[in-house]
Residue, then its C-alpha position, 0 to 999 in steps of 0.5 A: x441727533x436722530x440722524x446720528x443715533x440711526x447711523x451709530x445703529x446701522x455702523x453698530x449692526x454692521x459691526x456686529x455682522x462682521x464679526x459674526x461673518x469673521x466667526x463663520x469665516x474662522x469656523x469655516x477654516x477650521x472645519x476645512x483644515x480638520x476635514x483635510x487633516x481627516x482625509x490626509x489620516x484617510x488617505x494614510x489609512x488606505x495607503x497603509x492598508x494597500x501596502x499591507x494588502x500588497x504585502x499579504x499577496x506578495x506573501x500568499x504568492x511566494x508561498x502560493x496562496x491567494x486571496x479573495x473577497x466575495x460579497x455576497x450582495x453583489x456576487x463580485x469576487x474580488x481576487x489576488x494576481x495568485x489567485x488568477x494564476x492558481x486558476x490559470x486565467x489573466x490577471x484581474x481584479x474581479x470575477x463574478x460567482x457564476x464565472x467561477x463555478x464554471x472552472x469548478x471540476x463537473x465532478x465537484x460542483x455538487x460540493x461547493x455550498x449555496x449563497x443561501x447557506x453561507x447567509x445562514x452559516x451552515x456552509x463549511x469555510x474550509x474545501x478541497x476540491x478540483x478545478x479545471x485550469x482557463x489555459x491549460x485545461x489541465x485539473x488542479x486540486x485547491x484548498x479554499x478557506x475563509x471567514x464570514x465578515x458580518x454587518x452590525x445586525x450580524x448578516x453575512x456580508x462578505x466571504x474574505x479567504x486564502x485559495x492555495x494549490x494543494x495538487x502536489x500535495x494530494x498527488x504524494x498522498x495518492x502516490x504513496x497510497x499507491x506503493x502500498x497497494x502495489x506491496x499488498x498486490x506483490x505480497x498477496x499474489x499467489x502467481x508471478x503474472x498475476x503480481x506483475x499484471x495487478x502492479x502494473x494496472x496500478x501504476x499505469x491508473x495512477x499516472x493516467x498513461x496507456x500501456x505499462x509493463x515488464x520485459x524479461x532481457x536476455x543478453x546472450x540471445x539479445x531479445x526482449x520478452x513481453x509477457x505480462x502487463x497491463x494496457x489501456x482499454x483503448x490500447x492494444x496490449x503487447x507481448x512476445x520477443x522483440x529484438x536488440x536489433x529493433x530497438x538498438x539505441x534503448x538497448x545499448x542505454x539500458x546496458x548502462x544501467x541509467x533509467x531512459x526518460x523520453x518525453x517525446x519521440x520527434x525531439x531526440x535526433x538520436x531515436x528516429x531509427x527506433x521512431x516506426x518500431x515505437x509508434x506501430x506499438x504506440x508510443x510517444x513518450x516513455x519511461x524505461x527503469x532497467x533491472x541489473x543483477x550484478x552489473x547485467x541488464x535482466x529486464x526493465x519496467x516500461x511506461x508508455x504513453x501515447x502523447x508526447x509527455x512532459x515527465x515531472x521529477x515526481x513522476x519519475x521518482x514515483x516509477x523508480x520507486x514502483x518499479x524497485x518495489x516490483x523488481x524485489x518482488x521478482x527476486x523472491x519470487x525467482x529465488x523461491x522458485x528456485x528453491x522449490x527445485x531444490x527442495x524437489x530434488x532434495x525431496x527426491x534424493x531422500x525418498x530414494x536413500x530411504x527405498x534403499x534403506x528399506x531395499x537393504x532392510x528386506x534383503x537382511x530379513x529375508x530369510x527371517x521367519x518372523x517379519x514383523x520387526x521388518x515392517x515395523x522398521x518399515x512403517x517407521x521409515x514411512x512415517x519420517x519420510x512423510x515427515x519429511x515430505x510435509x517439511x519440504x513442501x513449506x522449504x524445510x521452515x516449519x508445519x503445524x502439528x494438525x497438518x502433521x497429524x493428518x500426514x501421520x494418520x491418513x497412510x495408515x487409514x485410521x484417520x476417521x477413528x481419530x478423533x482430533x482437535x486443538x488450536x494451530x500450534x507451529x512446529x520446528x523442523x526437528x521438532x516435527x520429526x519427533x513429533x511424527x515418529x511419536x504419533x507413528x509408535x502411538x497409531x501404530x501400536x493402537x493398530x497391533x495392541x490397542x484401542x485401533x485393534x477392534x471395531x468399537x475402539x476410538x482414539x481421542x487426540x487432543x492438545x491446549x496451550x495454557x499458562x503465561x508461558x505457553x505451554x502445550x499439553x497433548x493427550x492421547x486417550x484410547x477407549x474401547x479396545x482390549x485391556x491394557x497392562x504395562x509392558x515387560x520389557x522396555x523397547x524401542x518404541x516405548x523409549x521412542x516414546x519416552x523420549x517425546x519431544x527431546x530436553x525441552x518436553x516432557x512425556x507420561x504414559x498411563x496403562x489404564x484398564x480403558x485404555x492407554x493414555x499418553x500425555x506430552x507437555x513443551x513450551x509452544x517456544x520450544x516447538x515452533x524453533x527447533 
């Protein structure tokens, strides 16, 4: 019975060992299918987030733009295939932070922020700056922006970001700020060479190349004439008359009016009789924009480079672009000069009508006894033609009436007892012909009768603009001379000065004891367009 009791223990035991075994064995198994379901959940998590990796770079690559990841533990940079292609290296997955400092422009190196500043957060996460491309060696401008991912203790731990090519970019804007700079030079330029010669070295800075310039074309002679441009320090500058016969081919494709683009001598087989005349000055690669006046070739822009070139689109419109702003330039400035002759010969007939309008006036007083009205008609002549003269010399545009009232005093020497102030105030044509024979009579008769006829006498000439409406008053105060009383009788003159400034002014003329006083009022308006 002992016996049996122990084995019905031990079968009891190894029962309950079984058992227990078999909830390990359970246990066991569904520990294994939920760490396979987890890994198979793991696994799908990863896949997921390489398909969503790889699909953000095949976005930032069609778009451009790369990605990265610095950690800032190790320094290992992981990087996009359009990140490697951005900086021009073979495709990899990683690159340490020395490496990439080294691709950093020389220039802009002292921009990109230290490890210990991005550990502390005071690094900015947004920068432009250049880069020097492996395989090409040629400088690119990038953006690069990021976010910092922190660990729980909220330490910097990872740099994550975009890198994008902004070189066209920057380029347009230097572009464009360039063709404003050539209008300011055109426009501010007070000689023809000086506009040409400031564009020219604008241009040939921004496109980095040796030698730009303009030639002046004469299809009768068939010559071209270098005067004016601007070179390289390293280049020398060309000038003086070239013929069609040296450089026949570009000739014949100028008349045409197309804009010759050469990116390299050797390749054209139709340039190599014009390829000594091009490398004695130079040239490897060249951009040529002829300038035509109704259907002629009268000249051309030229843009030389001493390397062969492969000229971009951009490139190309940039110098089309400059070379209309420097063409207008050379129309007006042509056309002014054009007009100032006329206006000289203008100036000239005038002059001479008016000698013999005084030539005339002499012969029909001669045997007068009193020849003061002769030279009163005379002065007066003198005071319209200097009218005239001042209005010619701003191509009959307008004056102002300060630089008029120094024309009508200074040839009668009375300009020191003058005493004049007031602000600019612009003057028509006819309205500084009225306004120069009114200051003649006024001058002139403080010279016979008033306060100009005596040593002590002074004459105070004034002018404001007041009011919403602009309106100009000009006083005339004499002091110090003779009495004065009304005239008589109502000449010439006194009309002339009644009359003032026509319809749209008005005139008042006061014999005081002091002196005579006269005040003229007109709408600024008035003035400045008739």
């Amino acid at each position: 019975m002992a016996a049996l009791a122990r084995q019905t223990m031990r079968l009891m035991e190894l029962r309950r060992a079984t058992i227990a075994q078999e909830r390990r064995l359970a246990a066991q198994q569904l520990r294994r299918k939920r760490v396979a379901r987890e890994a198979r959940q793991a696994e799908a998590e990863r896949r997921q987030a390489r398909e969503k990796y790889a699909l953000h770079q095949a976005a930032g690559a069609a778009g451009g733009v790369g990605i990265y990841e610095y950690d800032l533990v190790s320094g290992d940079i992981t990087v996009s295939p359009e990140v490697c292609r951005i900086i021009g290296m073979p495709v990899t997955e990683v690159v340490t932070a020395p490496q990439w400092a080294q691709r950093v422009h020389e220039d802009d190196k002292a921009r990109i922020p230290l490890l210990s500043e991005l550990l502390d957060g005071s690094a900015p996460l947004k920068l432009e700056y250049r880069i020097v491309r492996d395989d090409d060696r040629k400088e690119r401008w990038v953006l690069r922006q990021g976010v910092l991912d922190r660990d729980a203790t909220g330490r910097p731990v990872r740099l994550i970001g975009t890198l994008q090519d902004i070189t066209p970019e920057k380029n347009a804007t230097s572009r464009l700020t360039t063709l404003l700079a050539v209008e300011d030079a055109l426009r501010s330029a007070t000689t023809r060479r000086q506009a040409l010669t400031e564009a020219c070295e604008l241009l040939g800075r921004r496109l980095e190349v040796q030698r730009v310039g303009f030639a002046a074309i004469t299809m009768r002679d068939e010559v071209f004439t270098i005067d004016h441009g601007w070179c390289s320090p390293d280049v020398p500058p060309i000038s003086g008359v070239f013929t069609f016969q040296t450089f026949r081919r570009t000739s014949n494709f100028l008349r045409s009016g197309a804009v010759l683009i050469l990116d390299d001598l050797s390749n054209p087989s139709w340039m190599e009789e014009e390829q000594e005349a091009c490398r004695a000055l130079g040239v490897e690669a060249q951009i040529i924009v002829p300038k035509m006046d109704h259907g002629e070739l009268t000249g051309c822009l030229f843009v030389h480079s001493a390397t062969p070139r492969d000229w971009t689109l951009d490139e190309t419109s940039f110098i089309r672009t400059g070379s209309d702003r420097i063409f207008t330039a050379l129309d007006e400035w042509e056309a002014e000069a054009r007009q100032e002759i006329v206006n000289h010969e203008i100036l000239h007939r005038l002059k001479n009508t008016l000698s013999i309008v005084q030539s005339l006036a002499h012969q029909g007083f001669r045997n007068v006894d009193d020849q003061g009205p002769l030279a009163t008609f005379t002065s007066r002549l003198v005071a319209l033609s200097a009218a005239h003269d001042l209005l010619m010399r701003r191509n009959w545009q307008s004056t102002d009436l300060a630089s008029l009232v120094r024309g009508v005093l200074t040839p009668l020497g009375v300009e020191e007892r003058v005493e004049v102030s007031g602000p600019f105030l612009k003057l028509g044509p006819d309205t500084a012909t009225s306004f120069s024979m009114a200051l003649h009579e006024l001058a002139t008769n403080a010279v016979k009768y008033g306060a100009l006829s005596v040593p002590d006498g002074k004459v105070s000439l004034s002018w404001t603009i007041t009011g919403a409406e602009a309106v100009m008053t000009l006083k005339w105060r004499e002091t110090g001379g003779p009495p004065v009383t009304p005239p008589k009788r109502t000449g010439f003159g006194v009309r002339l000065l009644r009359s003032g400034l026509g319809r749209h002014g008005k005139t008042e003329l006061h014999y005081a004891s002091t002196g005579l006083c006269a005040d003229l009022t007109a709408p600024t308006l008035s003035l400045a367009t008739l």
